[in-house]
C-alpha positions in Angstrom: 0.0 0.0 0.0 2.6 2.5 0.7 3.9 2.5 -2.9 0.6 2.8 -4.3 0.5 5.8 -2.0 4.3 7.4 -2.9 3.4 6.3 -6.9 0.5 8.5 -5.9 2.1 11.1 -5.6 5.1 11.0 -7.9 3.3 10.1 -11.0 -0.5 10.7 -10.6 -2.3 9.1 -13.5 1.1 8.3 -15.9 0.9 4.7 -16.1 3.8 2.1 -15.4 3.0 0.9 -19.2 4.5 3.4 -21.4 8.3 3.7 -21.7 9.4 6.7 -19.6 6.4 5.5 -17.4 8.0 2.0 -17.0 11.6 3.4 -16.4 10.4 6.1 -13.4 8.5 3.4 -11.8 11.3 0.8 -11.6 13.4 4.1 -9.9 10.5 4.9 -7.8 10.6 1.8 -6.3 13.8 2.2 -5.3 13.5 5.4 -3.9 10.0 4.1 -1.6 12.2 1.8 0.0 14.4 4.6 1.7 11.3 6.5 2.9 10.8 4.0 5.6 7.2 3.9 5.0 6.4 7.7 6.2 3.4 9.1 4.5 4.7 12.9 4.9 7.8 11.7 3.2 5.8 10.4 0.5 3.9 12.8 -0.1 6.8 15.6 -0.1 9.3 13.5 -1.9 6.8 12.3 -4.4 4.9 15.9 -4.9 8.9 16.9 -5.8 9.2 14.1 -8.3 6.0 14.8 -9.9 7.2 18.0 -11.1 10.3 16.7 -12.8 9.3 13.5 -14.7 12.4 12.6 -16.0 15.0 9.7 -15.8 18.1 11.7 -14.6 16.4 13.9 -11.4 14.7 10.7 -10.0 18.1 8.8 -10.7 19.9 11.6 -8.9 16.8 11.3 -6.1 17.1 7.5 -5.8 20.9 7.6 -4.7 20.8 10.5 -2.6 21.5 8.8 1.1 19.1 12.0 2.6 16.5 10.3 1.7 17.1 7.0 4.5 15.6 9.0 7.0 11.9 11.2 7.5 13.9 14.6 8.1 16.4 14.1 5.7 13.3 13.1 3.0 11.7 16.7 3.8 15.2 18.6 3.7 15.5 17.2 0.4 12.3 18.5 -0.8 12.6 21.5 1.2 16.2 22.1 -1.3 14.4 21.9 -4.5 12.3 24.9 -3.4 13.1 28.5 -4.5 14.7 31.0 -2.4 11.1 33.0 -2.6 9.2 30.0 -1.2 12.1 28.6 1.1 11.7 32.1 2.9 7.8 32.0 3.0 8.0 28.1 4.9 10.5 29.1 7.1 8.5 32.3 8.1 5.8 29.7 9.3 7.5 28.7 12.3 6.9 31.8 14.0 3.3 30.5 14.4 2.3 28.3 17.3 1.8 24.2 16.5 -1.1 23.4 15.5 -1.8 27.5 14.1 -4.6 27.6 11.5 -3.0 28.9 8.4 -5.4 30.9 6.3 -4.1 31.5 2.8 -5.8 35.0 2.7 -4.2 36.2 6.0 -0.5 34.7 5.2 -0.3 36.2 1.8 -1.0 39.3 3.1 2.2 38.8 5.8 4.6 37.4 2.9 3.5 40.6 0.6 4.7 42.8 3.2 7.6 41.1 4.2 8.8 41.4 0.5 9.3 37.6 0.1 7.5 38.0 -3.3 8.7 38.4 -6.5 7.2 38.4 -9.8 8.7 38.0 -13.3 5.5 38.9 -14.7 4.7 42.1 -14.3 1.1 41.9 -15.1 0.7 39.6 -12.0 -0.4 41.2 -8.8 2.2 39.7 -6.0 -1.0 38.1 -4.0 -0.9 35.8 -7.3 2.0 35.2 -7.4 1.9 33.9 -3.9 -1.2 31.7 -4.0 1.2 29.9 -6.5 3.9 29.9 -3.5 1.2 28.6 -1.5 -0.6 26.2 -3.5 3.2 24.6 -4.3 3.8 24.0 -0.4 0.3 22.6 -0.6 1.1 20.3 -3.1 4.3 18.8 -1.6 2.5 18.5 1.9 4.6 21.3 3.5 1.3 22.4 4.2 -1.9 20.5 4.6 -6.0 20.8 4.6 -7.4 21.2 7.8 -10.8 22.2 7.2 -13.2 25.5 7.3 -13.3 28.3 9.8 -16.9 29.1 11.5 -16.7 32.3 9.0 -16.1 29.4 6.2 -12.5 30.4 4.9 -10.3 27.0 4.5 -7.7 26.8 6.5 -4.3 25.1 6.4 -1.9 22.8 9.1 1.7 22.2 9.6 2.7 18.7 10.5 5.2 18.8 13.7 7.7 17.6 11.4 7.6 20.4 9.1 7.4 22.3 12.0 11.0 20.7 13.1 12.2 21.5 9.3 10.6 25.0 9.4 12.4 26.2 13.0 15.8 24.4 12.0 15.8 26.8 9.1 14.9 30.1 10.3 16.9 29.7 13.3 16.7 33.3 15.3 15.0 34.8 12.9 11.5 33.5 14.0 10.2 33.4 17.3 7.3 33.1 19.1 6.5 33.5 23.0 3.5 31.3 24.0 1.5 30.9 27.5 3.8 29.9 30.3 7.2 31.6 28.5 10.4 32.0 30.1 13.7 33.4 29.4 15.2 35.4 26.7 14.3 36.4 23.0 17.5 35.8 20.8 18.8 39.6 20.4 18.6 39.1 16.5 15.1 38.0 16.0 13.2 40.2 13.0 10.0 38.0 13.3 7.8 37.4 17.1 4.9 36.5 17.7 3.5 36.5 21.1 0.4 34.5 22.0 -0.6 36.4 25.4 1.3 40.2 26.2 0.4 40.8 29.7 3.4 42.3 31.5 6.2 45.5 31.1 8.9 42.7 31.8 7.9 41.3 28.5 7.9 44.9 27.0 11.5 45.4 28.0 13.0 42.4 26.1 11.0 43.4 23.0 12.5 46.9 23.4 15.4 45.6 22.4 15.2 44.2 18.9 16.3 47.1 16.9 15.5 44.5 13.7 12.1 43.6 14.3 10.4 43.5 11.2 7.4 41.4 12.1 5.3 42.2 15.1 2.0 40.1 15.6 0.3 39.8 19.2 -2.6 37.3 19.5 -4.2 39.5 22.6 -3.0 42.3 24.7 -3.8 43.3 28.0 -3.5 47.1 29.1 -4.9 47.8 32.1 -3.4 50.7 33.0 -2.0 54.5 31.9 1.1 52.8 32.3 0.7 49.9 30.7 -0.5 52.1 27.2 2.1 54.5 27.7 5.1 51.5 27.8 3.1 49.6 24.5 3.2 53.5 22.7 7.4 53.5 23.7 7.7 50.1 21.9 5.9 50.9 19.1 8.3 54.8 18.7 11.5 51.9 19.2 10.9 49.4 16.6 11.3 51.7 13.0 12.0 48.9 11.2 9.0 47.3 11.8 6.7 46.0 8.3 3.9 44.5 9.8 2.0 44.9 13.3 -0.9 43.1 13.8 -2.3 43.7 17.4 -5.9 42.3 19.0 -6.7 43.9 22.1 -7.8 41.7 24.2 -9.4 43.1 28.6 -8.1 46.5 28.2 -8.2 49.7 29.9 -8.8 51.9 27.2 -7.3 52.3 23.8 -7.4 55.6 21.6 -3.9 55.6 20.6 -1.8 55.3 17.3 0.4 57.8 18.1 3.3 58.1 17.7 3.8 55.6 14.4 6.9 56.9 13.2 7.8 53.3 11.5 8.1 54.5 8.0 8.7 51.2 6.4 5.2 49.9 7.8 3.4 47.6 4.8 0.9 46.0 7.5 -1.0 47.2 10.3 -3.6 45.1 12.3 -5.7 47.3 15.3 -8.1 44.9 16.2 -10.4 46.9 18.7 -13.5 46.6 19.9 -17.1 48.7 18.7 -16.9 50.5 22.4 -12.9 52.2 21.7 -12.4 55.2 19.3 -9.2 55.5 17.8 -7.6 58.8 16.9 -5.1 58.1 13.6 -1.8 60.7 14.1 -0.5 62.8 12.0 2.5 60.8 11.2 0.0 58.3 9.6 -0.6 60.3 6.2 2.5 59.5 5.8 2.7 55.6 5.8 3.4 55.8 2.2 4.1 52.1 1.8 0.9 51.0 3.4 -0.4 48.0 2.0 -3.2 46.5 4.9 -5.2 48.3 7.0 -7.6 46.6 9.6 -8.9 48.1 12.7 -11.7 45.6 13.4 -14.5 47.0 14.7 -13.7 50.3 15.5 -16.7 52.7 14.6 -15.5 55.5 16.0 -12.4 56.3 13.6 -11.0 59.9 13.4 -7.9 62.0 12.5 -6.0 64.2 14.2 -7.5 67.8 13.9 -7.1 69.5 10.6 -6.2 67.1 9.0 -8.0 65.9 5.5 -8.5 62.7 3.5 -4.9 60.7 3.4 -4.1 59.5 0.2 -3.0 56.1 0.3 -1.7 54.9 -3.3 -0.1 51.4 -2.1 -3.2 50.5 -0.4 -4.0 47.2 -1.6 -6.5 45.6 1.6 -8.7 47.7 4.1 -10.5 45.5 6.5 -12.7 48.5 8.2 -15.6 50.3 6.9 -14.3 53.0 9.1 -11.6 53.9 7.4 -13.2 54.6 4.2 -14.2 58.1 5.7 -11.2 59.2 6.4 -8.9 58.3 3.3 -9.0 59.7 -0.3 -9.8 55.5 -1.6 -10.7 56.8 -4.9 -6.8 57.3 -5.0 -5.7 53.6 -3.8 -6.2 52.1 -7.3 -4.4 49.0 -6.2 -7.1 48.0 -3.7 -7.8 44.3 -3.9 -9.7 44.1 -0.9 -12.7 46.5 0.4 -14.4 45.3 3.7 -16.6 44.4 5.4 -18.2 47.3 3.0 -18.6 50.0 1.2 -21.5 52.7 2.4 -22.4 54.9 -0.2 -23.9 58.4 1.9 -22.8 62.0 2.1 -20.0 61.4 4.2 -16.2 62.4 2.7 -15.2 59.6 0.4 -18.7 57.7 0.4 -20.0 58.3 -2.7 -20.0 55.6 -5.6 -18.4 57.5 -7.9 -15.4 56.6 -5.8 -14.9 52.9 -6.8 -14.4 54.0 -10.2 -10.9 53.6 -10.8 -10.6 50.8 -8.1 -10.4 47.8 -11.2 -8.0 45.5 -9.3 -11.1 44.5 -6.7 -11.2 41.1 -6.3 -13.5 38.3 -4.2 -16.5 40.1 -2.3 -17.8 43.6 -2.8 -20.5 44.2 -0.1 -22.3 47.9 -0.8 -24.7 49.3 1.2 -26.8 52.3 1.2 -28.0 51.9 -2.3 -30.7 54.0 -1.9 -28.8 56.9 -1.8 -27.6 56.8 -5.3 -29.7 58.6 -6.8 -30.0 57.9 -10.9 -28.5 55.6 -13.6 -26.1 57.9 -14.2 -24.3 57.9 -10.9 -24.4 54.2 -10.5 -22.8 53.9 -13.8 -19.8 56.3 -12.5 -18.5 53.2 -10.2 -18.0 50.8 -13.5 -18.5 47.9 -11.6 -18.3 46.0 -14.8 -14.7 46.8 -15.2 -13.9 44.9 -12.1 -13.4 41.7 -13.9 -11.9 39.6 -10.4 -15.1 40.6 -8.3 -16.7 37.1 -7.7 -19.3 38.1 -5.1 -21.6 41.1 -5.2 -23.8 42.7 -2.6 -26.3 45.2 -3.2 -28.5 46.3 -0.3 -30.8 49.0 -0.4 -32.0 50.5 3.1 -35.6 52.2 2.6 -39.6 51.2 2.7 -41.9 50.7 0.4 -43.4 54.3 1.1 -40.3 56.2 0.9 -38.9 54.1 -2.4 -39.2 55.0 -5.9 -39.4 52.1 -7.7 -38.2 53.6 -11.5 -35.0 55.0 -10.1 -34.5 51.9 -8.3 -34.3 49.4 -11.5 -32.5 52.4 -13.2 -29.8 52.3 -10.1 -29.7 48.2 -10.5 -29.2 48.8 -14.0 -26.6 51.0 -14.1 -24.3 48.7 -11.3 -24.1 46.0 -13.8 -21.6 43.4 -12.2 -18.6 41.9 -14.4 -20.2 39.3 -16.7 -18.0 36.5 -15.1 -19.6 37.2 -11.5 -20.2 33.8 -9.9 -22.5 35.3 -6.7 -25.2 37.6 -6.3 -27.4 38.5 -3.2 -29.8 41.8 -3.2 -31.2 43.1 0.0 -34.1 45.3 0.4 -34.8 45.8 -3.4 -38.1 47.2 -4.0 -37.7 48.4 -7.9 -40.6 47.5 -10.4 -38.5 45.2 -12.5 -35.2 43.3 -12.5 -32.4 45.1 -14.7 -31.9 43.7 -18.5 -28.8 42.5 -16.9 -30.2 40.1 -14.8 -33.0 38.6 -17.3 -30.7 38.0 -19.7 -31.1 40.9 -22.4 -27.8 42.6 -21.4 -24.1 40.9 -22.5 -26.2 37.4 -22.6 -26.4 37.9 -18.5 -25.0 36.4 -15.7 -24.0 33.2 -17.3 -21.6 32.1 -14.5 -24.2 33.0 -12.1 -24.0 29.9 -9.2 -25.5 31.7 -6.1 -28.2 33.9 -6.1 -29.7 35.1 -3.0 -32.8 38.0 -2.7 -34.1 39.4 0.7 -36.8 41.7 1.1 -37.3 41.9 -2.4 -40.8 43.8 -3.0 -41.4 43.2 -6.6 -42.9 40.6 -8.4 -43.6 38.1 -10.9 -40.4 36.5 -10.0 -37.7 37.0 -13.2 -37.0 34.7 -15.5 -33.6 32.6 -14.1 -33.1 30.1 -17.0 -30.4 32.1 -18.5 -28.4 31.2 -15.1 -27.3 27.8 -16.5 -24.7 27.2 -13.8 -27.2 27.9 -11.2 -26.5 25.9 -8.1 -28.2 27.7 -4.9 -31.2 29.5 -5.1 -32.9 31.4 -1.4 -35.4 33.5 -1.2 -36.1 35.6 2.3 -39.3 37.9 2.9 -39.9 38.2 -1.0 -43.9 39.1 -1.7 -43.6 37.0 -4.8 -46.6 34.7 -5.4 -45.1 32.1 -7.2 -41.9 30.7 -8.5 -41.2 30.8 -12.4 -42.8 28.2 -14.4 -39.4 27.5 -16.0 -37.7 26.3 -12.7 -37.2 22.6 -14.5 -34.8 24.1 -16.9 -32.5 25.1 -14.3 -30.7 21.5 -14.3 -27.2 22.9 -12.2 -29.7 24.0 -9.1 -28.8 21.9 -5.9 -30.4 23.7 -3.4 -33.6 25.8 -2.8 -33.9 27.5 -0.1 -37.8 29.6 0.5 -38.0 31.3 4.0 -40.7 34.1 5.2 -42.3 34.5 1.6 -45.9 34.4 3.0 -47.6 34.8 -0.4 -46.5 31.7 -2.1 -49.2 28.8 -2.3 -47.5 26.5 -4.7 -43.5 25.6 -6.1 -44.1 25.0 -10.1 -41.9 21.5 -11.2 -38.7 21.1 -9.9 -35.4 20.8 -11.3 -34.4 17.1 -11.2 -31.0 18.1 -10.1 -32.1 19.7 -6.6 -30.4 17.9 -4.0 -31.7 20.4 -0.8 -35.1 21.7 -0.4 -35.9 24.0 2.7 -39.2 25.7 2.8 -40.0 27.8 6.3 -42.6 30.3 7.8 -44.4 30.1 4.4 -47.5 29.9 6.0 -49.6 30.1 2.6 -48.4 27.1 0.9 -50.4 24.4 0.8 -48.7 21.1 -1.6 -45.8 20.5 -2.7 -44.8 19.2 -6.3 -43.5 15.9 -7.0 -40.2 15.6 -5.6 -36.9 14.8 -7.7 -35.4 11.8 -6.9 -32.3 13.2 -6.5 -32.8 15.0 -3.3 -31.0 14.3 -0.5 -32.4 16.8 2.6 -35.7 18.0 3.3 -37.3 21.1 5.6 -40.4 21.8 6.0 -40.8 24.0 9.2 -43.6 26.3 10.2 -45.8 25.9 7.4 -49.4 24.9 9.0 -51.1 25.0 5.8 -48.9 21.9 4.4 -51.3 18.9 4.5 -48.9 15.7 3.5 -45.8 15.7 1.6 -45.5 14.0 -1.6 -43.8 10.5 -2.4 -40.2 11.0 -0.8 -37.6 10.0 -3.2 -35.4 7.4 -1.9 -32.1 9.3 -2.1 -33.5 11.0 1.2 -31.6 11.0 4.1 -32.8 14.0 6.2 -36.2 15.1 6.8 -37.4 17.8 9.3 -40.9 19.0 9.0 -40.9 21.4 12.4 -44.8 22.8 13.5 -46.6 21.4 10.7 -49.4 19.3 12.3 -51.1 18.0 9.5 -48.2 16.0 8.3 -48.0 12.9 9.0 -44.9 10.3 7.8 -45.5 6.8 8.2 -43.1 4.7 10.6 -41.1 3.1 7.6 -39.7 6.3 6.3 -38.3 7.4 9.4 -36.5 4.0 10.1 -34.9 4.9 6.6 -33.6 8.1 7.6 -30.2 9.2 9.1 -32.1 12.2 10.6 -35.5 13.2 11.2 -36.7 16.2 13.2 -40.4 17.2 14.2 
């Protein structure tokens, strides 16, 4: 088995049966044998191999006496690296065992360290190292863990690599964790400290002239003192790139000043809603300022007289705060603009300002729609142009009294998404049609479309979807439409369907035979159901009283939950057949 497993991963599908095939195989043999049957060293030295399919490297591999033993295997690997993705790994170790690696947040840290480099120059560096990171991936320097609650994928690092990954950086990486004691190397330029609870701690990090990475799990100031000693560390370490701080039981904190680290790339305030934060007057001029996050600050201001900062290298904002007080129409290399853009009257609010800002990329979350007032202005933020935006949010904050329907469709027409968009929700959307955009009639629509999600949606008859082919998820929340289209069936990529508070429904028209998850709730109008595809898997039915039986249930069911809805009944059999059943 544990050939199969290294042949795995050295040669994928290339069969033993052709001649190079035959010849690498024989080798590879050869090579398994040293590996001493350690599934890490398979899957390193084999993900290596796989790159370079030819005779002479896995010759060269096979009699290299490194490979006789588990750490030698990885150093091995860890050689054939280049110097740009030898740096990233090693940078690792300054994390704690067992750290969650999140691709998003470590790219970030490797673009500001200045481990990237790019022969390419119409790659952005964060390409350039999802490339690094999807190569450690590949060789099992890095491995899958799972999903965060807030469903970004995370990664691990084996306590081998870990080993491999320390050995490597040497002092240059550190990291101070619960229960620490003793000294910090004098020529560490990465820390990270888990818990900073004490001026003891301060002193030894006053002392690292070449800190260049500074990232604190939680901090605890609960004193004048305490603020004033964290303020004299920050004014020591100039050479600092990246700070990333979350404050943790703290006396107060309203402080940035003074930042007078001009080589800052990074910088992380998490605060809580309850602080304010005043920004100083050195910080118009963090020129080379690539990350901005101060977490949930809302109460975010500048020093007085001072106006809207321009920021050209900003590339990721993290606060909606922020947007108020910095010129963003300016930061034309801004990838990253959360949790979301307001449009209002405030200073650097309007949507006019995300014009230029073409190098977006994920989610765009805007809100305050309803304060754009014609076609015209929507049109001035080009959200078309933003070809990397795969998620877009429009919500619109109004009643029905206060709306005007006409300018509303004219608005949604004129913020046409990039053609290539894959998700679309719309909140609070009370215009008197759906844009041409959405129905098809404009650029062939949203033919990439896979999510679509509409809340509070006031308009009806429901569009016509079939031109989202690739359709997979489909909710509706507190929509006032009365029925779904007739043309459901022809969506055949729709998986789930998800109807919730949409009290004028009575009836679902046929069903895609695709749909794997139906969930129906407080719908307290509908009455039957249609006839159910046999591919689905889940079932809800809550709080609809009006529902009196379900249909046949196909047999690919294996979760049914039909919550306060007396007159159902399921016979005995069913539920025997069920993994999980809920009433």
């Amino acid at each position: 088995m544990f050939l199969e497993l290294f042949m795995y991963h050295a040669l994928g599908d290339r069969h033993a049966d052709d001649g190079v095939g035959s010849t690498l195989w024989n080798i590879g043999v050869h090579i398994a044998k040293k590996l001493k049957r350690s599934p890490l060293a398979a899957s390193t030295v084999g993900g290596q191999l796989r790159k370079r399919k030819n005779v002479e490297f896995w010759r060269r591999a096979r009699d290299r006496d490194l490979l006789n033993e588990t750490m030698g295997a990885l150093s091995w690997s860890y050689q054939h690296l280049n110097e740009q993705i030898r740096q990233c790994f090693a940078y690792c170790s300054m994390f704690p065992r067992g750290h969650h690696f999140r691709p998003n947040v470590l790219l970030k840290l490797w673009v500001a360290e200045g481990f990237i480099r790019s022969t390419n120059a119409g790659k952005e560096m964060e390409d350039v190292g999802q490339d690094y990171f999807d190569e450690l991936v590949s060789i099992s320097f890095l491995q899958y863990g799972g999903k965060e609650s807030c469903g970004e994928d995370y990664y691990l690092m084996h306590d081998l690599m870990y080993d491999l990954a320390e050995r490597i950086a040497g002092h240059d990486c550190f990291r101070i964790e619960d229960g620490w004691t003793g000294e910090i190397p004098p020529g560490v330029r990465h820390l990270f400290i888990d818990t900073y609870n004490g001026e003891k701690l301060a002193m030894k990090i006053f002392q690292l002239e070449n800190l260049r990475t500074l990232i604190i799990k939680v901090i605890k100031l609960w004193t004048p003192r305490d603020e004033e000693v964290f303020k004299n560390i920050i004014m020591r370490l100039q050479k600092l790139r990246v700070l990333n701080v979350t404050f943790g039981l703290t006396w107060h904190v309203n402080f940035l000043e003074p930042i007078g680290v001009k080589h800052i790339r990074h910088l992380t305030y998490r605060i809580g809603k309850s602080h304010g934060l005043i920004l100083p007057r050195t910080f118009k001029k963090l020129h080379h300022i690539q990350t901005l996050d101060f977490g949930n600050c809302k109460r975010l201001s500048l020093s007085k007289d001072e106006v809207g900062i321009n920021l050209v290298s900003l590339r990721h904002v993290g606060n909606a705060s922020i947007l108020k007080l910095v010129n963003i129409a300016r930061s034309t290399s801004l990838q990253e603009l959360g949790p979301y853009f307001t449009v209002s009257k405030e200073r650097g609010c309007n949507i006019k300002h995300l014009r230029d800002l073409n190098q977006l990329r994920g989610r765009l979350r805007i809100r305050g729609v309803e304060n754009v007032k014609s076609s015209e202005e929507a049109l001035e933020a080009k959200l078309a142009d933003k070809e990397r935006l795969t998620e877009l949010e429009l919500c619109w904050d109004c009643d029905q009294e206060s709306c005007n329907p006409e300018v509303e469709v004219e608005v949604l027409e004129g913020l046409c998404p990039p053609k290539d968009l894959e998700k679309l929700e719309l909140c609070g959307y009370n215009g008197a049609r759906y844009p041409n955009w959405m129905v098809g009639r404009q650029n062939g629509g949203l033919k990439c479309l896979q999510v679509l999600k509409l809340w509070k949606c006031s308009l009806g008859p429901a569009p016509v979807f079939e031109v989202f082919t690739l359709l997979r998820v489909l909710s509706l929340s507190a929509c006032i439409w009365v029925t779904l289209p007739d043309n459901m069936v022809r969506l055949k990529s729709l998986e789930e369907l998800s109807i919730e508070l949409c009290q004028n429904i009575q009836s679902l028209p046929a069903l895609p035979h695709s749909l794997k998850k139906l969930s129906i709730k407080y719908c307290k109008n509908i009455r039957s159901l249609p006839v159910l595809p046999q591919s689905l898997e889940e079932l809800s039915i809550d709080y609809c009283p009006n529902i009196q039986s379900l249909p046949v249930l196909p047999q690919a069911l294996t979760k049914l939950s039909t919550v306060d809805c007396p007159n159902i009944q399921s016979p005995p059999e069913l539920l025997r057949s069920l993994e999980e059943f809920e009433v």
